[in-house]
N, C-alpha and C positions, 0 to 999 in steps of 0.2 A: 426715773421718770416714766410715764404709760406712753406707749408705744402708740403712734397713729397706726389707720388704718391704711392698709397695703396700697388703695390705691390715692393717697393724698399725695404720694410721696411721687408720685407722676406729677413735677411743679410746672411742667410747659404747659399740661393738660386741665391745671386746676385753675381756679378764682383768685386775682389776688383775693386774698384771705389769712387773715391774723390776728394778733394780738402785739400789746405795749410789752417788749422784753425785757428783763436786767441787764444791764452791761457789770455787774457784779463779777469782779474776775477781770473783766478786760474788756473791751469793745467786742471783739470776735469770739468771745463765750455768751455773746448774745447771739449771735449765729447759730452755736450749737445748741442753744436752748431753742432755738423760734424751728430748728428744721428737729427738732425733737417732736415737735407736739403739730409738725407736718404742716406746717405755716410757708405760705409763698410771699408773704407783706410782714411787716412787724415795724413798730415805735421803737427810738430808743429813744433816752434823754443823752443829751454829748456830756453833760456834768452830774453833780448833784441836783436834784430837784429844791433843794431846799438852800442853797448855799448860793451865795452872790455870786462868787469866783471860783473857779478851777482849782484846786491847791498846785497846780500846777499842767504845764502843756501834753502833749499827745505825746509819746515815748518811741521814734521813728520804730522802734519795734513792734509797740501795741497798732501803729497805722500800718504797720505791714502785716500784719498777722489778721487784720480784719481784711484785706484790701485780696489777701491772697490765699484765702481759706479757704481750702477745698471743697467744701460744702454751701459758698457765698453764692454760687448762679441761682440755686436751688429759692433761695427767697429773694424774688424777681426783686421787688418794691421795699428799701430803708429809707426811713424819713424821723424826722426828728421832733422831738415836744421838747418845748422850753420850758425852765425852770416856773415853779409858780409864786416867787417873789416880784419879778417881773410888772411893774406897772410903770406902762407909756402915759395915763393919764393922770397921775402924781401929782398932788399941789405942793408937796413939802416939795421944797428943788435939790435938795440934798439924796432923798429918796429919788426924785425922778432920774436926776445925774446916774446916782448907781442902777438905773432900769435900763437906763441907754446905753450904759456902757456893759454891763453885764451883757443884754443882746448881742451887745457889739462882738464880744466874746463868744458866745455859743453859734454865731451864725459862721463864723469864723471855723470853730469848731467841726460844727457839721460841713464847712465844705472841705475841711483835708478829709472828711471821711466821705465827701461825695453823694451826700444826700443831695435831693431835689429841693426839697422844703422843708422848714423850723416851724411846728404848729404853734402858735403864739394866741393866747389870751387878751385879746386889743386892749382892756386895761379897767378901773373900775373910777370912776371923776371923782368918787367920796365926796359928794354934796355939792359940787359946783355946778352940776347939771349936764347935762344930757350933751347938749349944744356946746358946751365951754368942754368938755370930758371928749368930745368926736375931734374938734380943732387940736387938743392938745396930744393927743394918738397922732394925730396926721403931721402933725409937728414933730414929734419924737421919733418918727419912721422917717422923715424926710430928713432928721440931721443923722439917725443911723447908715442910712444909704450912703449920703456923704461922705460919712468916718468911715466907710470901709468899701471903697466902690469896685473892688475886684472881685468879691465873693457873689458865687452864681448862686449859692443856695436862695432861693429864695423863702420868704415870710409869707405858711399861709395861715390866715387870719380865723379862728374860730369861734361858731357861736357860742353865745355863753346860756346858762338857765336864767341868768337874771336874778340872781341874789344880792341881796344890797343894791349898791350904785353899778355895779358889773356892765358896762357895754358889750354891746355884741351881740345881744337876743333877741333884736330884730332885725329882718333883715336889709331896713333901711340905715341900719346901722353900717352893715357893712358895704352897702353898697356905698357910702356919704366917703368911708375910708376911701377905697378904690377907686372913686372917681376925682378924690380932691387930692390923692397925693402926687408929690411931682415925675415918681417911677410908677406905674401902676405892674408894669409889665413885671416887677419887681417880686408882686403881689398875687397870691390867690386864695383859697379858702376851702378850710375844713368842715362838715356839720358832723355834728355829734347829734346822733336820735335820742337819748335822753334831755338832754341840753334843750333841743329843738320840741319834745313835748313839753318839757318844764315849763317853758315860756310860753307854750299855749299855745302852738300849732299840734294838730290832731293828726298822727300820722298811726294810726291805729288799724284803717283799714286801706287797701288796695289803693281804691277811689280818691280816701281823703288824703292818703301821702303824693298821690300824683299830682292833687288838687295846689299843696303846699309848693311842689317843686315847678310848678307852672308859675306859680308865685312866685320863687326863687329863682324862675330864666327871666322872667321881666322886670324883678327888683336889682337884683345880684348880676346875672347872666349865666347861662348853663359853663359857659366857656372856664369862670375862675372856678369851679368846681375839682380840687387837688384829689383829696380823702375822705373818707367816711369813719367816722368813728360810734361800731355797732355796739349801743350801750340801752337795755330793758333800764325802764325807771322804776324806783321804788315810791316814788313820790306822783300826784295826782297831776294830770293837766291842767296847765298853769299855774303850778303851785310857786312858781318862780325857786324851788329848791333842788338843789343838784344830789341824788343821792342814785348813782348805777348798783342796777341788779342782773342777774344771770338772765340770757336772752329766754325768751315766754315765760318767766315768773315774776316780770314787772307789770307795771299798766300799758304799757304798750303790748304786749303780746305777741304772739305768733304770727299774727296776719301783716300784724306792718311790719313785719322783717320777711316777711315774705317777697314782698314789692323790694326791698331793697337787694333780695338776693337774686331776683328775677326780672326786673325793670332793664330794657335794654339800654337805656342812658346810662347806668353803673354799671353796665358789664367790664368797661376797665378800668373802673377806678378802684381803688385800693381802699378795704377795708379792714380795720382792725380792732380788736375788744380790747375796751377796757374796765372791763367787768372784774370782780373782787376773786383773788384768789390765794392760794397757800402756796408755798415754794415748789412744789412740785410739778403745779401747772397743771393739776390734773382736769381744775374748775375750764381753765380754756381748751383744753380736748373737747370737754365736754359739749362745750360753749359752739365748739367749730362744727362738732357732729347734728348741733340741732342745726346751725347754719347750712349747710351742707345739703340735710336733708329738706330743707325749704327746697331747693333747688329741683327734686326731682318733682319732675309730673306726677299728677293726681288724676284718676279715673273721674 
């Protein structure tokens, strides 16, 4: 794997700043991969992304080997993304059953490993509508909460591009969750900058992404703001299409990652790429180094 630069590796000193890691190997072989490529934040998934269930539980050895790795202070911020089978807004009730229970599972998951938050995709109504598709998410979180009321991790809620029936890519979207479910406190939320262009907020320049998040303290409120997910789009604004590209070679560009790496509202919130890359990682070094260098002053 490419070696970061000497001084990334100064993690009290740096940004949260990262990327989605494998847990391939173990839970705590994502540690060594995220302080490989000089990451102070990193995603994991607690399961398979693609699989309902767990083939099975945390192995008190694999929780101790993540919990106690010698290199675990070094990436300040773990949090978690939930599987993408996952839908609260389900009209088959056989599917929806296995969406709530599945969560039920991974939130669980993520708290013997101590995460803060499970990013979660609020859900997609497949036809029923907008109105019927927000009620039935708010319903599905309020009997999860239920079924499991010891787990601190909490569910933050993420925008989506808005493909198909997809909730969640506006922001009255998520504020209708937040303020209708019976835990809010429960609750906060992830943006994703690809996601958040897709759907047609122009977060392109300086100006027009403060524009958006001024929109996002009065819609939403500054306060549920969890994480950031730093992702260039390949696709046009408002194309309602989800397609991330490597940061300045999407349509969003250099300038609105700029604001995000320099706005002093996100200075402690954690962010992390999810941008396309090979096993080696070498695409998020890369990724980090143009982030990074957003950061420094310009004459």
């Amino acid at each position: 794997m490419p070696k970061p630069p000497d001084d990334v590796r100064v993690a009290s000193k740096a940004p949260l700043l990262g990327a989605h890691v494998s847990t391939a190997g173990g839970v705590d072989k994502a540690v060594d991969r995220a302080v490989t490529i000089g990451a102070t934040a990193m995603q994991i998934f607690v399961k398979s992304n693609m699989q309902w269930f767990a083939p099975s539980p945390f192995a008190p050895a694999e929780l101790r080997a993540f919990h106690e790795h010698a290199e675990r202070a070094q990436v300040r911020t773990v949090f978690g993304h939930s599987g993408y089978m996952i839908n609260l807004a389900a009209t088959n009730p056989e599917f929806l059953e296995k969406s709530r229970r599945a969560l039920c599972e991974e939130l669980l998951r993520a708290d013997q490993l101590g995460l803060p938050f499970l990013v979660l995709h609020p859900g997609a109504h497949m036809t029923a509508g907008i109105e019927a598709g927000l009620e039935k998410v708010i319903t599905s979180l309020d009997a999860v909460f239920v079924a499991i009321p010891q787990v601190k991790t909490r569910i933050a809620l993420e925008n989506t591009a808005g493909q198909g029936s997809c909730l969640g890519c506006e922001f009255p979207h998520l504020a209708a969750i937040l303020q209708n479910v019976r835990e809010p406190e429960r609750l906060c939320v992830c943006i994703d900058t690809a996601h958040l262009f897709a759907s047609g907020y122009d977060i392109t320049t300086g100006a027009g992404a403060e524009k958006v998040f001024r929109d996002f303290d009065g819609i939403v409120g500054r306060k549920h703001l969890a994480a950031l997910h730093l992702n260039d789009s390949k696709t046009a604004l408002g194309s309602r299409v989800d397609r991330h590209e490597h940061i300045g070679k999407g349509r969003i560009g250099l300038e609105g990652f700029r604001y995000f790496m320099t706005a002093p509202r996100f200075a402690k919130i954690p962010k992390v790429l999810e941008t396309p890359k090979e096993k080696e990682m070498k695409e998020d070094v890369e990724n980090l180094a143009v982030l990074r260098g957003l950061m420094k002053k310009t004459d």
